[in-house]
C-alpha positions as CSV (number, residue, x, y, z in Angstrom):
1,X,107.4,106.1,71.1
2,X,106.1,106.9,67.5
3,X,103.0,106.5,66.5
4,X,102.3,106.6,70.2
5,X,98.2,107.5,70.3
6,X,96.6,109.8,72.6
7,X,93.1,111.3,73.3
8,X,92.9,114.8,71.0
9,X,94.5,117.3,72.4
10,X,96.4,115.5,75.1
11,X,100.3,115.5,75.0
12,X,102.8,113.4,76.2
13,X,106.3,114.4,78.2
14,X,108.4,111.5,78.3
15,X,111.9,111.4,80.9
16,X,114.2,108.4,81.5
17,X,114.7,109.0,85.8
18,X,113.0,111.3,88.0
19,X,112.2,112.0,91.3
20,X,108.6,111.9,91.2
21,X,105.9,112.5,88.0
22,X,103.9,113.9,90.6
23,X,106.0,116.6,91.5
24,X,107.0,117.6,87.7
25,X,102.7,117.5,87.2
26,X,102.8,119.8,90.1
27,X,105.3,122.2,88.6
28,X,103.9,122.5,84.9
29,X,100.7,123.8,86.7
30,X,102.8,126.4,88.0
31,X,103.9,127.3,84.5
32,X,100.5,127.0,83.7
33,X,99.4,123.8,82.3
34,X,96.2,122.3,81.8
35,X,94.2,119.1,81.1
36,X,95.7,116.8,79.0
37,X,99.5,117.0,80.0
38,X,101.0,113.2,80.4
39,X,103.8,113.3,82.4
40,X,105.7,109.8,81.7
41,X,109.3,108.8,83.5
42,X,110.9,105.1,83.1
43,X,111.3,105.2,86.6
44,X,111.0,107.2,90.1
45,X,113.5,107.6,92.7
46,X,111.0,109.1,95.1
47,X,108.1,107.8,94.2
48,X,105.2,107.6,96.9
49,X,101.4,106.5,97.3
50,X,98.8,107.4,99.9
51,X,99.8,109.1,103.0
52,X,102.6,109.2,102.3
53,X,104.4,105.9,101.4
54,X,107.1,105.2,99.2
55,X,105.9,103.9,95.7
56,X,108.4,101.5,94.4
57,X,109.6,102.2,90.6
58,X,111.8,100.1,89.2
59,X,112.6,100.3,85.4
60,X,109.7,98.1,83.2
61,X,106.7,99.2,84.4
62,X,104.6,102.2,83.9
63,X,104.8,105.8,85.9
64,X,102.6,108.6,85.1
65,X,101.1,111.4,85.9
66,X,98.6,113.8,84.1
67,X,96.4,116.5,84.8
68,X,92.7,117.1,84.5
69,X,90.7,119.7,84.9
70,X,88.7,119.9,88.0
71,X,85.3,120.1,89.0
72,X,83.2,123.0,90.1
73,X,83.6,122.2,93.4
74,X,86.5,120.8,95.7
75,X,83.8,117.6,96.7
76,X,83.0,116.6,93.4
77,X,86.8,116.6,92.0
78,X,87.2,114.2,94.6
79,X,85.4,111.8,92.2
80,X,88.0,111.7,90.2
81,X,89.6,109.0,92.1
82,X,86.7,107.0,91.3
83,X,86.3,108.0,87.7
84,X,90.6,106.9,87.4
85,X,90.1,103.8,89.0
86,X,86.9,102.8,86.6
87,X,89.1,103.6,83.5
88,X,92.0,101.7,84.4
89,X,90.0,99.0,85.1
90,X,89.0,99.0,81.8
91,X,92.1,99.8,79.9
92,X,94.0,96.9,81.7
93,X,90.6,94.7,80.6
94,X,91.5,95.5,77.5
95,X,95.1,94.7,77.8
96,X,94.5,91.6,79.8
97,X,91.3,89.9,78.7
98,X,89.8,87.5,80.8
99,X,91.7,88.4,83.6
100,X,90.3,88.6,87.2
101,X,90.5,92.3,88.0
102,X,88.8,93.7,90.9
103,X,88.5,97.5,91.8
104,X,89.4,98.2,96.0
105,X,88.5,101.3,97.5
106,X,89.1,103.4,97.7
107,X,91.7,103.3,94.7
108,X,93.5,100.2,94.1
109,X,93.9,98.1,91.3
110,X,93.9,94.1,92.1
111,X,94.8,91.3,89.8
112,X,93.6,87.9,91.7
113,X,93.7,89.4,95.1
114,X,96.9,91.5,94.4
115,X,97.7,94.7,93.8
116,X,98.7,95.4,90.4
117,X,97.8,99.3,90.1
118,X,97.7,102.2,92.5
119,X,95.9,105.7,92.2
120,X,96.7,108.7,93.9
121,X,94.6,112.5,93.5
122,X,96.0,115.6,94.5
123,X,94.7,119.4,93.9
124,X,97.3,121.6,94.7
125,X,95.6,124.3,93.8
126,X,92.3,125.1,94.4
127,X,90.2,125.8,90.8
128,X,92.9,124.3,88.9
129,X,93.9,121.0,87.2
130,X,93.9,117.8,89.5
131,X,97.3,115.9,89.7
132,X,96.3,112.5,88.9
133,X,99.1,109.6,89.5
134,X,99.2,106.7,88.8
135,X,101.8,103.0,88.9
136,X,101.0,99.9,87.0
137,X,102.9,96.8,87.7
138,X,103.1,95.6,84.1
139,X,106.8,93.5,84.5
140,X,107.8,93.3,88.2
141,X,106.3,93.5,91.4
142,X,107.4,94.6,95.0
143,X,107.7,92.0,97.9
144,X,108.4,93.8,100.9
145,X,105.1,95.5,100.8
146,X,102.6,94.8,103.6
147,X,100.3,93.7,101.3
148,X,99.9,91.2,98.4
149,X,101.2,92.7,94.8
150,X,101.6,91.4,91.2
151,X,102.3,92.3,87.7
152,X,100.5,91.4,84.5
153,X,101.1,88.0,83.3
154,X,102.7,88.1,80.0
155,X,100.7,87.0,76.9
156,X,101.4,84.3,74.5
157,X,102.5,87.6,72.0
158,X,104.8,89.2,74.8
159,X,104.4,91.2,77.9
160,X,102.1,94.6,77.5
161,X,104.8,96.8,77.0
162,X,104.3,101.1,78.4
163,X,103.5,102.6,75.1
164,X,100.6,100.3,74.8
165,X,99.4,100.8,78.5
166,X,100.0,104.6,77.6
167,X,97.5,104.3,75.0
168,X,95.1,102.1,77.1
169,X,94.8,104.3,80.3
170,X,94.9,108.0,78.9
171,X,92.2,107.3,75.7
172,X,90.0,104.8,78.8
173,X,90.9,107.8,81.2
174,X,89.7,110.7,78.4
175,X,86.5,108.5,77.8
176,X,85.6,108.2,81.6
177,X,85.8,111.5,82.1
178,X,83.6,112.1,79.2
179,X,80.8,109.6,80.9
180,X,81.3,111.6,84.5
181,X,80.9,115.1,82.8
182,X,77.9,114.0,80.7
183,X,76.5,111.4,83.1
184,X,77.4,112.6,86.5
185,X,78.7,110.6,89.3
186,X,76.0,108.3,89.7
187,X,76.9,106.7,86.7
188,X,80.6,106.2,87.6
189,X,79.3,104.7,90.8
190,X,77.3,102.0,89.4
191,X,79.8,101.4,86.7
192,X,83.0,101.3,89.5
193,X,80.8,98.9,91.9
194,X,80.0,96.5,89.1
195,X,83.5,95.8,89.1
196,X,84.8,96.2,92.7
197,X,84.4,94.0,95.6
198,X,80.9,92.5,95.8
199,X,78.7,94.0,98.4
200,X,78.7,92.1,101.1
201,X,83.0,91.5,101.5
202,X,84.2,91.2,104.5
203,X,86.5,94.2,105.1
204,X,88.8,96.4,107.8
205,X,89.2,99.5,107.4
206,X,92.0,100.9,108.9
207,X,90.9,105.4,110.2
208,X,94.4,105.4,111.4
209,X,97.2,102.1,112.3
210,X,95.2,102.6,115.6
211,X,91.6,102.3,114.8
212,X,90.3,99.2,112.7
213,X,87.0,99.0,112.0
214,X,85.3,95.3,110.6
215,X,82.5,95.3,108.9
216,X,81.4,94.3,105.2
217,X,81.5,96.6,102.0
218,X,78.1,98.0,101.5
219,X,78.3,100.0,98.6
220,X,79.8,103.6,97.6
221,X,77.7,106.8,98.9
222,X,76.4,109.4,96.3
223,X,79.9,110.9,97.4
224,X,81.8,108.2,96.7
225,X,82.0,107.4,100.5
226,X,82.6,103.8,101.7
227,X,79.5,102.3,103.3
228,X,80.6,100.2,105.6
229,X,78.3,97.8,107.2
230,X,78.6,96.9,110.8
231,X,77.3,95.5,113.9
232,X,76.8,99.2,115.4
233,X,74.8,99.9,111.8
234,X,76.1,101.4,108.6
235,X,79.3,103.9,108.5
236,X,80.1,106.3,106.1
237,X,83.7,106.1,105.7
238,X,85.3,109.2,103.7
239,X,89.3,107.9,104.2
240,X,90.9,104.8,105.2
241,X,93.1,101.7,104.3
242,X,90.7,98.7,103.0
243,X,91.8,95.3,103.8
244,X,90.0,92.2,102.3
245,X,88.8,90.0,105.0
């Protein structure tokens, strides 16, 4: 891990097993941390994504969790998810050139169809540092997820190993938030639809296991709500499972 680079002033805690990053992010607010802590474990026993579900986290690919400051108000922090999901995007472009990433709401990563990388906000605490996790399949893959995943091919100099993706996502992820604060969202939503499904794709969205929805992706609202187009009119959708059509 020497020589390991980070953005200025961020600062890295590095563990072999652990239950979840999430909940150790969650703790060192408690003790009062702020922006800037990278919480980094080889793998997690308890791992979990959206709603719930269990994230697997096998040894060799990359588990982390930092936190970052929030917004002034509870709506806009929720852009973070959006702002994450852009910088990834471009720290595993820059890892993986050429390769055909794609950005699924409302905060997945996709290599070729697949998932490769998974985002997941929390704010534990209201006015205080967001818990941003994330997983990046950089050497294995799970297969008995419902859906499609993959890991990043390896390159003819060797696979992209977690010190490198490290340094990829948090100095992408300190830059992003730099466009957002000076920008605002609406240039994080152009820059995230650029490289997410076309408008136009064919999608389901899934309210609850109960409820699908089809329709087609019509663009992110100026909340970062999913516009979904269907044959009742246009939905705004502010939670839900995507599925590609």
């Amino acid at each position: 891990m020497s020589g390991l680079t980070l953005p200025p002033g961020w600062r890295l805690q590095d563990f072999e097993s652990v239950a979840s990053t999430m909940e150790l992010a969650t703790q060192a607010l408690v003790e009062g941390a702020g922006e800037g802590l990278v919480i980094r474990a080889r793998e997690q026993v308890s791992g979990r994504g959206r709603q719930g579900r269990v994230w697997r986290s096998p040894v060799g690919n990359l588990y982390m969790s930092i936190l970052i400051d929030p917004a002034p108000t509870l709506a806009e922090t929720a852009q973070l998810s959006f702002v994450a999901g852009l910088a990834v995007w471009r720290a595993v472009s820059d890892l993986a050139p050429g390769a055909a990433l794609q950005l699924k709401w409302p905060n997945d990563l996709l290599l070729d169809g697949a998932k490769l990388a998974g985002l997941l906000l929390e704010v534990p605490y209201a006015g205080r540092p967001a818990v941003l996790g994330l997983g990046i399949n950089l050497r294995t893959a799970p297969t008995d997820t419902p859906y499609s995943a993959t890991c990043l091919p390896p390159r003819a100099t060797g696979p992209v190993d977690r010190d490198e993706a490290t340094e990829a996502v948090t100095l992408r992820l300190a830059e992003t938030l730099g466009q957002w604060r000076r920008e605002g969202f609406d240039s994080i939503r152009r820059d995230w639809q650029s490289v997410a499904h076309p408008i136009g794709t064919p999608l389901t969205v899934r309210l609850t296991p109960e409820t699908p929805i089809q329709g087609s992706f019509d663009g992110l609202g100026p909340d970062g709500h999913l516009r979904l187009k269907t044959a009742e009119g246009v939905r705004q959708i502010p939670a839900g499972d995507v599925i590609l059509a």
